[in-house]
C-alpha positions in Angstrom: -38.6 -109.7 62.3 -41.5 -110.9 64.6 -42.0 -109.2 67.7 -41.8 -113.0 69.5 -38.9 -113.8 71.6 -35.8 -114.9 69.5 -35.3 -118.7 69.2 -32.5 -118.7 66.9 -29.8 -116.0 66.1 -27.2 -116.8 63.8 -24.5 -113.9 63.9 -22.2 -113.3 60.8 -21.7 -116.8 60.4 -18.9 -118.4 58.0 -18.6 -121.9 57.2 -16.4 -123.4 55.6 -16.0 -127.5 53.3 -12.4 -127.7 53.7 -10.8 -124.5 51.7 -14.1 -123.7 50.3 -16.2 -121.0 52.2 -19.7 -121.6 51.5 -21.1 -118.6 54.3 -20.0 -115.3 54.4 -21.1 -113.8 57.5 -24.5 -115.2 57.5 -27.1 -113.8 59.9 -30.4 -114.6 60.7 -33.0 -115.2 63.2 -36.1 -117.4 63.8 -38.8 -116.3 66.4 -40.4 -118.7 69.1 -43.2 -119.7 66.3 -42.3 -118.9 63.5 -41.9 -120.0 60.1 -38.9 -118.6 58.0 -37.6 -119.1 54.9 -34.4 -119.4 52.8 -34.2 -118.8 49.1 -31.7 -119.1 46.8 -30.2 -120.7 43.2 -28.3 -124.0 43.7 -25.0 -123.4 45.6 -25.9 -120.2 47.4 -24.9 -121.8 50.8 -28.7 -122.4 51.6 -27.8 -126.2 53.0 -25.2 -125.4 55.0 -26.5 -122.8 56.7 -28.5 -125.4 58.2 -26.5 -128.7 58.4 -24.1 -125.4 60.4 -27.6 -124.7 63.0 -27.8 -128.4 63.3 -24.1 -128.9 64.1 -22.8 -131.1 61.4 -20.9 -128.2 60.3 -18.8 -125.9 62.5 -19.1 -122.7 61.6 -15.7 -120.8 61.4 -15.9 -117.6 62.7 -19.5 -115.7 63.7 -21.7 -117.0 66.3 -25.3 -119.8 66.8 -27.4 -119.1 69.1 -30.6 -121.0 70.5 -32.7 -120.2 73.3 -29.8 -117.3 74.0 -26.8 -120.0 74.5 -24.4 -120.8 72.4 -24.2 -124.0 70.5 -22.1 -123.6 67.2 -19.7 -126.5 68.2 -21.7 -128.8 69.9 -21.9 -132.2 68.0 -25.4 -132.9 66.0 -27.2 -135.4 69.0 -26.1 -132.4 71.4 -28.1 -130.0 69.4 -30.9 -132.4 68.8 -31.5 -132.7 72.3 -31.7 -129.3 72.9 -34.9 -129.4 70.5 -33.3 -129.0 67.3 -34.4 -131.5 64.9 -33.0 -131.9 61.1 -34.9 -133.3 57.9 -32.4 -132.7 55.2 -32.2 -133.1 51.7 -33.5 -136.2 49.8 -35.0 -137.4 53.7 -32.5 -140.1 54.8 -35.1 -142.3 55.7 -33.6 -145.7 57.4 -34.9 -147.8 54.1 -34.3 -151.1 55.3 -36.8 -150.6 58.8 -40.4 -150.1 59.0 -42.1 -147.1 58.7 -42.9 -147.8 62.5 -39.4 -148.7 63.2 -38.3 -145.4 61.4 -40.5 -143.4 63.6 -39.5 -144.8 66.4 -35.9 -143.8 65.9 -37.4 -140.3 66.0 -38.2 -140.9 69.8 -35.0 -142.8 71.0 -34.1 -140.1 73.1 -37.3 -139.8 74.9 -38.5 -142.0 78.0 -42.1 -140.7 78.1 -43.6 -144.1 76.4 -47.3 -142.7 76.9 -46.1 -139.8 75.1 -44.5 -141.2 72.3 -47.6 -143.5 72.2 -49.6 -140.1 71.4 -46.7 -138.5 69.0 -47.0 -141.6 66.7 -51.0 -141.3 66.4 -50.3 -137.3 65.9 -47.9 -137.6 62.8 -50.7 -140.6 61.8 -53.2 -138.0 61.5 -51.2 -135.7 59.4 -50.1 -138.2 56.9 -52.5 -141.2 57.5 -51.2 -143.1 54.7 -48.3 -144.0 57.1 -50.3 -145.5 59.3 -51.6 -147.5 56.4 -47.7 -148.3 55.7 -46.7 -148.5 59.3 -45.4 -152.2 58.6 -43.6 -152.0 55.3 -40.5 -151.1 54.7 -39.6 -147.5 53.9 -37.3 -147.9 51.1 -40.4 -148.9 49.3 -42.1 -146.2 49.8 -43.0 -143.6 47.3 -40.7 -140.5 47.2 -44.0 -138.4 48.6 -44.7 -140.6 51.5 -41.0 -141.2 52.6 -40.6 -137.2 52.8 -43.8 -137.5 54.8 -41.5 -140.0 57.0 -38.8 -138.0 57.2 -41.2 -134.8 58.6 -42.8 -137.1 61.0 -39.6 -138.9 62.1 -38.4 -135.4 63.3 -41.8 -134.8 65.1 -41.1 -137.2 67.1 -38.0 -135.8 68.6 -40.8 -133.1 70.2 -38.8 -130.4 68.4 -38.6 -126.8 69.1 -37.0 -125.9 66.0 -37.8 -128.1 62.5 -34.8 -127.8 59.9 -36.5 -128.6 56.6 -34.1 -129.2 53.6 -36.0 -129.0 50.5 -39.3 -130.5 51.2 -40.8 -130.2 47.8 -37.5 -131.9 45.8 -38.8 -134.3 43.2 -42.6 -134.3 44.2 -45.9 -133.8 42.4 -47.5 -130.1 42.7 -50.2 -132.2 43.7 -47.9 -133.6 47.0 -46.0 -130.3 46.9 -49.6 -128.9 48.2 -49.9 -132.0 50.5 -46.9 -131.0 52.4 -47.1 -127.6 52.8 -50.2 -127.7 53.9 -49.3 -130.0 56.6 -45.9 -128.0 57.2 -48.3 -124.7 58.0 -50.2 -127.0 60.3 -47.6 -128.5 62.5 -46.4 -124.4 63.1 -50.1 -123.6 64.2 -51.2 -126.5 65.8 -47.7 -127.7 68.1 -45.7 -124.1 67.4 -43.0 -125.5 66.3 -41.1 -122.7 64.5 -39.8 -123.8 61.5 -36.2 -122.8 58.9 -37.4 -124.0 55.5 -34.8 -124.1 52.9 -37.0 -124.3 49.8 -36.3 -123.5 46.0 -40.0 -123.0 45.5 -40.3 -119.8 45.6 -44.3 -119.9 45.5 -45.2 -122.3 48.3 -42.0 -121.5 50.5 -43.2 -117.0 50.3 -46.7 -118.2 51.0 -45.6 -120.8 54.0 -43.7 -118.6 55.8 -43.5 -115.2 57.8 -39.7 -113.9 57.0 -37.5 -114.9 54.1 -34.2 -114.5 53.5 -32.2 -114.6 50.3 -28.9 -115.7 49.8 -26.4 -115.3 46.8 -22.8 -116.7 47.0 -23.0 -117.2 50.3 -24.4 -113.8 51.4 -27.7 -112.5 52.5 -29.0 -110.0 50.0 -32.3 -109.7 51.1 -34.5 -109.9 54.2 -37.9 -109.0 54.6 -41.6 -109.8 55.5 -42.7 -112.5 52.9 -45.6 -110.4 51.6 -43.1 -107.5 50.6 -40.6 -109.7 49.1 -43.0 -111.2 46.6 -44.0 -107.8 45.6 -40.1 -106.7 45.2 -39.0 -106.4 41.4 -35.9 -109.1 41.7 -37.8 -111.5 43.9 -40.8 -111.3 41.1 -38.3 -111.8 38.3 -35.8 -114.2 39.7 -38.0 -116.2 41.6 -41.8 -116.3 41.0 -41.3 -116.0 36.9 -42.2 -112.7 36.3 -40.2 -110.8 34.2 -39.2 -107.0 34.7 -38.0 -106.5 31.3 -34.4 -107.8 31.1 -31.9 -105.1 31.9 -33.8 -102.4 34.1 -34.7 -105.8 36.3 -31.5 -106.7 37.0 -30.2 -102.7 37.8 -33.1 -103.1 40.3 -32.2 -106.3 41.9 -28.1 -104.9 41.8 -30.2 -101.5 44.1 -31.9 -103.6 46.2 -28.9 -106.0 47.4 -28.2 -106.0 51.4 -24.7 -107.0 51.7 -23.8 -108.4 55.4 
């Protein structure tokens, strides 16, 4: 991990949807700045590892911890206001409001009116068309530009830590570029670390620092981003290059980090 202070630490988490444990002692940790990453097939437990950080799950046993206090069972607008801010999967925007209204809803917490003045002309900049769209509705909004809602929305909660749920789902490559490039832009230019849950593999090892990968519910590997794209399984299983078949697999069965 980064030499930075520690932002987040999640500590052999396990979370549980009623009898169903979806974590099995989980544990991470995101540095003040940095982007990190979460990969995994469908139903690794990659979501609720973060609907569990943003408190609309409570973890069962293990610990979370940001900015060193503990807040694994505080309700989701308690977390929020500690600077944690959510944009989950499929965005959630509010589709009968205004793209203004929407982003405003971002803010409701904050009293700083010069401020949020400033916020809404910073997420204009990264995704001017909203500002083209800042009267229309944003349930008629392209599936592109309301993801570029749901980012900016959470900007505007002045986060210290960005939950992003699957930014690329059902976009172009062509918007896919858009929004990682912006992504990579709002960590340099406000450092706001970011935990990006992303099953493109490509854009989400090139985004960020750290990655983590998760298989039934475990962490099985964790590592700079650079050496996990060169590592055999994450090259087979992930980025599309094959290892031929069996000797592939014995590697990625070595290579496994059970916590």
């Amino acid at each position: 991990m980064s030499a930075s202070a520690s932002l987040l630490d999640v500590t052999a988490v396990e979370t549980f949807y009623g009898p169903i444990q979806a974590i099995r002692g989980v544990s991470l940790q995101v540095a003040q700045g940095q982007i990190v990453t979460v990969l995994g097939a469908n139903g690794a437990g990659k979501t609720t590892v973060l609907r569990t950080v943003s408190g609309v799950l409570d973890p069962e046993r293990g610990s979370v911890k940001f900015e060193g206090k503990e807040i694994g069972h505080l309700p989701p607008d308690r977390v929020m206001r500690l600077g944690i801010c959510h944009v989950p999967e499929g965005r959630e925007t509010f589709p009968f409001l205004t793209v203004y209204e929407n982003l405003l809803m971002g803010a409701y917490t904050r009293h700083d009116k010069d401020e949020v003045h400033r916020d809404l002309e910073l997420c204009f900049g990264y995704f001017p068309v909203l500002k083209e769209r800042s009267h229309q509705r944003a349930g008629l909004l392209s599936g592109g530009e309301q993801q570029m809602l749901a980012i900016s929305r959470a900007l505007m909660g002045r986060p210290k830590l960005l939950l992003l749920d699957e930014p690329s789902l059902g976009l172009s490559p062509l918007l896919v570029t858009q929004i990682f490039r912006i992504i990579r832009r709002i960590n340099d230019e406000q450092g706001v670390a970011i935990l990006l849950v992303e099953q493109n593999a490509h854009m989400a090892l090139r985004t960020a620092q750290f990655g983590y990968v998760l298989e039934v519910g475990r962490i099985v590997l964790a590592d700079d981003c650079a050496k996990l794209m060169q590592t055999d399984a994450i090259k087979e299983f992930y980025l599309g290059q094959k290892d031929s078949g069996v000797r592939g697999q014995r590697r990625w069965k070595r290579k496994r980090l059970w916590h």
